[in-house]
Structure formats: C-alpha cells, structure tokens
C-alpha positions as CSV (number, residue, x, y, z in Angstrom):
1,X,19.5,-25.6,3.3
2,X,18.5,-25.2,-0.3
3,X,16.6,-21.5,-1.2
4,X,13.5,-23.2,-1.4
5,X,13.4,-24.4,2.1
6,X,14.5,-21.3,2.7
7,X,11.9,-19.3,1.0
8,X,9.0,-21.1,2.4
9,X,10.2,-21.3,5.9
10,X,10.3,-17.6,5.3
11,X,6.6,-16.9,4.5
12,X,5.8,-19.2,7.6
13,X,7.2,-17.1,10.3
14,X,5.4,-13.9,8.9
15,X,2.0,-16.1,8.5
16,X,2.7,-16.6,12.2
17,X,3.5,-13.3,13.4
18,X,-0.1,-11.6,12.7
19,X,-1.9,-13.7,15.5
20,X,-2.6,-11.7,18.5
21,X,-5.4,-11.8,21.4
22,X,-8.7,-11.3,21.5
23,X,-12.7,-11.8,21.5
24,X,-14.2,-15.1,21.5
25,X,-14.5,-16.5,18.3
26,X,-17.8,-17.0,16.5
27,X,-17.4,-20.7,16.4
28,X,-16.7,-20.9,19.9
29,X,-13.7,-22.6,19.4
30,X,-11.2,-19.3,19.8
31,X,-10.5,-19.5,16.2
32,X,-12.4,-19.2,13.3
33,X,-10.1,-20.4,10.6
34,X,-8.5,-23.4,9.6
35,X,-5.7,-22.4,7.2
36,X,-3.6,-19.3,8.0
37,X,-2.1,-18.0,4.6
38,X,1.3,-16.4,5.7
39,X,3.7,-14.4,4.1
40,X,7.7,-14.0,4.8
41,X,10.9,-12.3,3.8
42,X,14.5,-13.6,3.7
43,X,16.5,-10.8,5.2
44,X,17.6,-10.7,8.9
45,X,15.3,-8.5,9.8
46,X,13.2,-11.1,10.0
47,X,15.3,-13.8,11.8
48,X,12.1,-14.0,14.5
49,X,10.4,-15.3,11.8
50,X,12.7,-17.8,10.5
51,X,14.0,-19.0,13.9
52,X,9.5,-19.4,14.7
53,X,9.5,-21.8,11.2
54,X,12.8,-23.2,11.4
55,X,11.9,-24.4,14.8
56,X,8.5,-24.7,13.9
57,X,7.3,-23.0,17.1
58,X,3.6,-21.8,16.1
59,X,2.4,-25.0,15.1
60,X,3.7,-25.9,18.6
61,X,1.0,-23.3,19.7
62,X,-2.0,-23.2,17.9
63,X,-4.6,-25.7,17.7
64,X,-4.4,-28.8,15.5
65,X,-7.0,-28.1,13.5
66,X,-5.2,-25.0,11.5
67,X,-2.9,-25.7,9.2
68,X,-0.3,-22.6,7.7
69,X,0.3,-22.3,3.9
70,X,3.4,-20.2,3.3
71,X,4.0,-17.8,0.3
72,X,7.1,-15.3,-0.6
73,X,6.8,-12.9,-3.6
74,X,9.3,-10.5,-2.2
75,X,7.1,-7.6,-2.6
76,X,7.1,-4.0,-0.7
77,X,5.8,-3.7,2.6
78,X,2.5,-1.6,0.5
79,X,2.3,-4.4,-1.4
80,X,2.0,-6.2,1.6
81,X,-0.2,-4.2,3.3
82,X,-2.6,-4.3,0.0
83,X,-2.9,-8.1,0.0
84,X,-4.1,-8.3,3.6
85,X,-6.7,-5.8,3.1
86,X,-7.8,-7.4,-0.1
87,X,-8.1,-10.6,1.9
88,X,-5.3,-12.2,0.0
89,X,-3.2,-13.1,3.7
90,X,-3.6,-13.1,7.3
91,X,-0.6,-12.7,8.4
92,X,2.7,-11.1,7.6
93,X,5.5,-8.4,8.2
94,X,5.4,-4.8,7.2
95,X,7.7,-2.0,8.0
96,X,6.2,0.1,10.9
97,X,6.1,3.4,8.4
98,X,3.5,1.0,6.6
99,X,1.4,0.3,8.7
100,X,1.2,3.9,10.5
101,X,0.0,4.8,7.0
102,X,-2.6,2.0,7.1
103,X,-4.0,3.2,10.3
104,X,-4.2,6.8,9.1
105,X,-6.3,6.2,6.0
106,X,-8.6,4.5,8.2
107,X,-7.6,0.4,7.2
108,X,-8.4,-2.3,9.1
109,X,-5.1,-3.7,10.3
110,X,-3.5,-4.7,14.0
111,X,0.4,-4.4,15.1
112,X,1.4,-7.4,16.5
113,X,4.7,-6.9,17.8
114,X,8.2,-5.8,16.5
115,X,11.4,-7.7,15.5
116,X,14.3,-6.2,15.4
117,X,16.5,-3.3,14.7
118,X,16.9,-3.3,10.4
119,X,20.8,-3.3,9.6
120,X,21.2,-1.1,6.2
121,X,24.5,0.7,4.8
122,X,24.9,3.1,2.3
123,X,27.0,2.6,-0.6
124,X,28.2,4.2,-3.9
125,X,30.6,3.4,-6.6
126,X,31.0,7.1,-7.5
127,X,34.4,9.1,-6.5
128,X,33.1,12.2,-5.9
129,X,30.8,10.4,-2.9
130,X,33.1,10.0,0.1
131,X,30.1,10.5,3.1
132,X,26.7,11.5,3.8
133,X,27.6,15.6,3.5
134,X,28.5,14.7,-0.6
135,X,25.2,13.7,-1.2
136,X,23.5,16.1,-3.3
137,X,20.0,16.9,-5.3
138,X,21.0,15.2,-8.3
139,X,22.4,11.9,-6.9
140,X,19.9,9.1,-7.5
141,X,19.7,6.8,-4.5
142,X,18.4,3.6,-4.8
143,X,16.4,1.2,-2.2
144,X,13.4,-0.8,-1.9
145,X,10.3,1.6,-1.6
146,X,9.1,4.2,-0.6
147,X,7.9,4.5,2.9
148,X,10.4,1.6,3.9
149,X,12.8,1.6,7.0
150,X,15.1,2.0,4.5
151,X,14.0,5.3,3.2
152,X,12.7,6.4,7.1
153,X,16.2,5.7,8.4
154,X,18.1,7.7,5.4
155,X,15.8,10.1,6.2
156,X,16.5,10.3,9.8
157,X,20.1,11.1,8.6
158,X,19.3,13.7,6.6
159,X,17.8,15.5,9.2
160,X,21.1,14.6,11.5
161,X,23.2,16.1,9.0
162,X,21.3,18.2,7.1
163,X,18.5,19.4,9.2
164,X,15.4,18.8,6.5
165,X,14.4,14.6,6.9
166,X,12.6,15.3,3.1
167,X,15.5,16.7,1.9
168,X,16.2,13.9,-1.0
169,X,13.0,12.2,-0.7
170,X,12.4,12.7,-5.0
171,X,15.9,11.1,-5.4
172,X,14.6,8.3,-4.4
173,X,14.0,5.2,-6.8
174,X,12.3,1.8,-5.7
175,X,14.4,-1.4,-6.3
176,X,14.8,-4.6,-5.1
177,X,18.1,-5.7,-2.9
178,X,19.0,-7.8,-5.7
179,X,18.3,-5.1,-8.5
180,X,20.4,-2.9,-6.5
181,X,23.6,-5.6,-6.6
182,X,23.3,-6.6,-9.7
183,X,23.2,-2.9,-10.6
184,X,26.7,-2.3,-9.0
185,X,27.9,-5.1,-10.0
186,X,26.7,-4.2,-14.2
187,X,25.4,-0.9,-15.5
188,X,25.6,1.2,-12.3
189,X,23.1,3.3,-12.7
190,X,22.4,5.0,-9.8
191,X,24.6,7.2,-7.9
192,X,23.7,5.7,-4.2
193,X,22.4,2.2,-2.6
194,X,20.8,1.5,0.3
195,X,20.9,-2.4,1.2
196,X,20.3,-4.3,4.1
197,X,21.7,-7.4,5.3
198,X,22.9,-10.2,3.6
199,X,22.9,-8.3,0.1
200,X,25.4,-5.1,1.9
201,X,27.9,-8.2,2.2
202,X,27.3,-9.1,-1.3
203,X,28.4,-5.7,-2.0
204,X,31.3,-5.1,0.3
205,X,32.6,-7.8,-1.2
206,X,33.5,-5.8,-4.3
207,X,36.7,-3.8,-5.1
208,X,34.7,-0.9,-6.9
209,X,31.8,-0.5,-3.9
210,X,32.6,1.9,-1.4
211,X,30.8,2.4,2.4
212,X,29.5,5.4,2.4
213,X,27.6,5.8,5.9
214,X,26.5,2.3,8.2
215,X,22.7,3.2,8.6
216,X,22.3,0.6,11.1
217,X,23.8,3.5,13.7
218,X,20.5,5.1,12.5
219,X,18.2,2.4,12.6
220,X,19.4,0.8,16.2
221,X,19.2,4.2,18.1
222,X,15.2,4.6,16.8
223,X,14.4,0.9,17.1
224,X,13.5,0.8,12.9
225,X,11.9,-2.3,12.6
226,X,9.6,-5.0,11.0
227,X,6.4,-5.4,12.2
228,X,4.3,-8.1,12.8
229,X,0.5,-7.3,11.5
230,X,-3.1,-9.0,10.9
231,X,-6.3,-7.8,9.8
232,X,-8.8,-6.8,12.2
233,X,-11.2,-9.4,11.7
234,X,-8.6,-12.4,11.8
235,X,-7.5,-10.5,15.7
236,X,-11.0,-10.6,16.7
237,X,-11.8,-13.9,15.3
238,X,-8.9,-15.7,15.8
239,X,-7.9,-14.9,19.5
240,X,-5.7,-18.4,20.6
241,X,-3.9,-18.3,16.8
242,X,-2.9,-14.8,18.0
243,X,-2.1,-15.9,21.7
244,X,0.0,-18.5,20.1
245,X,1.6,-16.4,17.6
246,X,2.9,-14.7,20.5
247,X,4.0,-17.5,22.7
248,X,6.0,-18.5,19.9
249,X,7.4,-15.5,18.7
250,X,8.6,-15.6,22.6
251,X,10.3,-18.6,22.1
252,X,12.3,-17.9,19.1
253,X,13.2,-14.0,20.8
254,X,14.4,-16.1,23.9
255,X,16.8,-19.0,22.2
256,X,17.7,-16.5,19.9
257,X,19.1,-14.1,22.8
258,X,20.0,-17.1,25.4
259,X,22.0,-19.5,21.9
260,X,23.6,-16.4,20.0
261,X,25.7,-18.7,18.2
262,X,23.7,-21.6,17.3
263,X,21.2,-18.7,15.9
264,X,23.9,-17.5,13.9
265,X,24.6,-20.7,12.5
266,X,21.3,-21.2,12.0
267,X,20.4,-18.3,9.9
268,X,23.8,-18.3,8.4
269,X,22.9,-22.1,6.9
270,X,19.4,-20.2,5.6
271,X,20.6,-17.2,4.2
272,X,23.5,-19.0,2.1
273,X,26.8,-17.5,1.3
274,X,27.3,-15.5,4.8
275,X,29.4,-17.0,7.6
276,X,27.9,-17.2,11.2
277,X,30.2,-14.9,12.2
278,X,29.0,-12.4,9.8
279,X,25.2,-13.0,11.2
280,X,26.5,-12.8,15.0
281,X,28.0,-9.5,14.6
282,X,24.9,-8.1,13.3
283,X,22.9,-9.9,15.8
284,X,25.2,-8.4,18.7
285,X,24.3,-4.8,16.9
286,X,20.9,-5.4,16.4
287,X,19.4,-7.9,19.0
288,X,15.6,-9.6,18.7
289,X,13.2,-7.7,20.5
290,X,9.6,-7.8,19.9
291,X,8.8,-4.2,21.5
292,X,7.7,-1.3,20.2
293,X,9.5,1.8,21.3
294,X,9.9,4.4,18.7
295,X,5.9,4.4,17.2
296,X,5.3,8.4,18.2
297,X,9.2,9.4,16.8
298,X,8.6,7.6,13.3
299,X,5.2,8.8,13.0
300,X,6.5,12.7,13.4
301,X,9.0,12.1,11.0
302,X,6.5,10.8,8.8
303,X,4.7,13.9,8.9
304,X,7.2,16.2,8.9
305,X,8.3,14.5,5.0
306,X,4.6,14.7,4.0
307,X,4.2,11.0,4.0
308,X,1.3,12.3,6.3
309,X,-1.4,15.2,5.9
310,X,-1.7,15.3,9.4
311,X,0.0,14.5,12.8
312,X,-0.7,11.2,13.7
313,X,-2.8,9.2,16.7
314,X,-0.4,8.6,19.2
315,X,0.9,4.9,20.0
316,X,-1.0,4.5,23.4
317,X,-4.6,5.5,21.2
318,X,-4.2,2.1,19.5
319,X,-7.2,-0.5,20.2
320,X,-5.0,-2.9,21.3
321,X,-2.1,-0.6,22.8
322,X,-2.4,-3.0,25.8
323,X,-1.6,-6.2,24.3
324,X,1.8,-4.9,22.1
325,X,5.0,-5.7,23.6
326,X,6.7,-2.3,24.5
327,X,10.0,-1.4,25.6
C-alpha cells in the first residue's frame, strides 16, 4: 500500500476515534455535523485506528449524511490538542499526559477511549552508554515532545532506577522519529534516542546503534497509551457519531485480538519495510485495548516532574467517567 494510502487512512481512524455519547443534538437528528475533519498518525500505537479506516468501520456506523475528511501533519500531541481547541479538528489521538494537561488548564476536551500499550526503546550510539544507570546530566536524549508517552515512560524509569521521575527532564530535546533516524544514521548529535515502533527497527537495523533499555517493559506495566479525544461541543452535539465511533473502535479492538495475524499482515503492508512478524511480536507485547487503567498513576507522575502545579482531579471526577472503557 503506497504512503499515501497510508497516511490518509491514518488521519481517518483518529477523525473517528473522538466520537462518543451523549445529549440530543440540536438538529434533532443526533448529530449536528456533516463532515468530521480527523486527524491520524502512522505508528502502531495507533493500529485501532488504522484497522477502523483500513476496514472502513466508522462509516459503517455513523449516519450517511456525514462524510470524514482525513489530514496527517505529524505534529505533537500539543499541537494536537491546540488544533481541536482552535476548532481546526474534531477528532483525533493525543497522548493521555496531553490531555490530563488539557483538562487541568480548564480546556474543553473529552477522553474517548485508549489504544494500546506505546512500544519505545532506548538507544545510543555512544560507548560509554551501556544501560539506563550510565545515563547522566549531560547526555542529551532525544524524542518527540515534551509531555509525550515517550518522555512519561523514560521518566517512569528514572524514577525505577533512580528514584527522581524529573531527574533528566532538561536533557530532553523534541524531535521527530524520523529526525531522530536520520540523526543516527548522519551527524549523531545527541547522546540518547527514544523511538517507538516502526522507526526502533529502522535503527536496530544498524551496526553502530546499540539497545540501551526496551521501554516498552515500562510502558505495558502502566498501560502508556494514545488516547482518543473530541471537543466538548462535538460530544454533546454529536451523540450517534460518538456511539459509532465506539462501536467501531470495538470492531477493529475485536478482529484485531480474535485475527492476530491477518492484523499483522495488515499493518505490516501499511507501515512499509516491517515484516508481519515484526508487527505480531509487538502486538503479542502490547495488545489493543481501548481501556483506561493507569489515568490517576500518570497524573501523579505528572505532578511530581512539575508538568503540574497542582495534584490533579482524579479519573472517576471526569464528566463522562461513565461512558470510558476501563480496565
């Protein structure tokens, strides 16, 4: 399947994703829209989202009068976040450190619903870095943004092994996956890399790349996730778009679990340049779930590295606590 394909099957799924329940809409119709302007990503971590636009599952459920236009920018989850509350999308995925931030500076978005476990490993091309213990205050450690699971799950191993989660957190510089390979691959610039999957094969690949710590340990055993959000007033206007974004991201959480390997072939055919067997072992580590089970444990770290001034509401204070898929 050529990039393109894959890039706008991409932005459907996360389009998708931000439909949940709720109030009548004003039309009367249970939706107030026509056109639901999505956005996606093209890492596993959103393979829900792929399987719901390869499979074309939420036009399956929502009415026939709303149409979905698909965008990908690759963007941070802030970024993100920003363009929904400017209005910009309905729909789309944001990691859950996002969107706890969100909440607590009092914006106007919903949690959905999860995906599934983020597989990231740490690598370096530097001798003197042989695990996480060698990792000192004047390493620079790349990965893509601030506030991402990326950053929450090195953080979490800080605090493992070091006992301080904010231990390195101004040694950290925001760059893309692909900045971060072509980095290794070139001027090296940066003493660590964080990458999640398929870019860590990309690198593993390479004689002069070294493993320094598999962070997917890390992300598995605290459920670090993608979320799936919407804006407050497309939830309470929009309530059977939401009720079919969830039917369908049902469907695609059920083949994906019942048809491990036609998934895998699946998303291997849309990622490019991974085998299926590559994408079923990190499926079998990190299986689709749509739950939520770890909101109150990320939102203490949060705190605790001063991505918060304040403790955080707790998970069951959410509006619509009732309607998110929990573990």
């Amino acid at each position: 399947m050529k990039k393109n394909l894959f890039v706008i099957f991409t932005v459907l799924l996360f389009t998708v994703a931000i439909s949940s329940c709720g109030n009548s809409a004003p039309n009367g119709k249970g939706f107030e829209t026509t056109k639901i302007r999505a956005f996606g990503g093209i890492t596993v971590s959103n393979a829900i989202q792929q399987i719901i636009q390869m499979d074309e599952l939420l036009e399956k459920n929502i009415p026939d009068d709303v149409s979905i236009e698909w965008s990908y920018g690759g963007p941070s989850s802030a970024d993100t976040r920003d363009a929904l509350i400017a209005g910009k999308l309905d729909l789309a995925t944001i990691s859950l450190a996002s969107f706890i931030s969100a909440v607590e500076n009092g914006l106007p978005l919903v949690l959905l619903s999860g995906t599934m476990p983020n597989p990231l490993e740490l690598y370096t091309t530097r001798d003197e870095i042989n695990s996480f213990k060698d990792i000192n205050e004047h390493h620079k450690i790349g990965m893509p943004g601030k506030g991402s699971n990326f950053e929450l799950a090195f953080s979490l191993r800080s605090k493992e092994v070091f006992g301080d989660a904010s231990r390195f957190s101004d040694n950290i510089v925001a760059l893309t996956d692909a900045d971060m390979v072509a980095l290794i691959q070139g001027a090296d610039s940066y003493d660590l890399y964080t990458l999640g999957f398929p870019a860590m094969q990309k690198v593993a690949a390479l004689d002069h790349a070294k493993l320094v710590e598999d962070l997917t340990e890390i992300t598995v055993k605290y459920n670090i996730c993608l979320v799936f959000v919407t804006t407050k007033d497309f939830y309470d206007n929009n309530p059977l778009i939401i009720d079919g974004f969830y039917k369908a991201a049902e469907e695609a959480v059920r083949f994906m679990n019942d048809n491990p390997k036609e998934t895998a072939q699946k998303l291997s055919d849309f990622y490019e340049a991974v085998t299926p067997e590559e994408v079923l072992t990190v499926l079998e580590r990190c299986p689709p779930n749509s739950s939520i089970t770890n909101y109150d444990e990320i939102a203490d770290i949060m705190y605790e590295m001063e991505i918060l001034s304040k403790p955080a509401m707790k998970f069951s204070e959410l509006p619509n606590y009732n309607s998110i898929p929990k573990g």
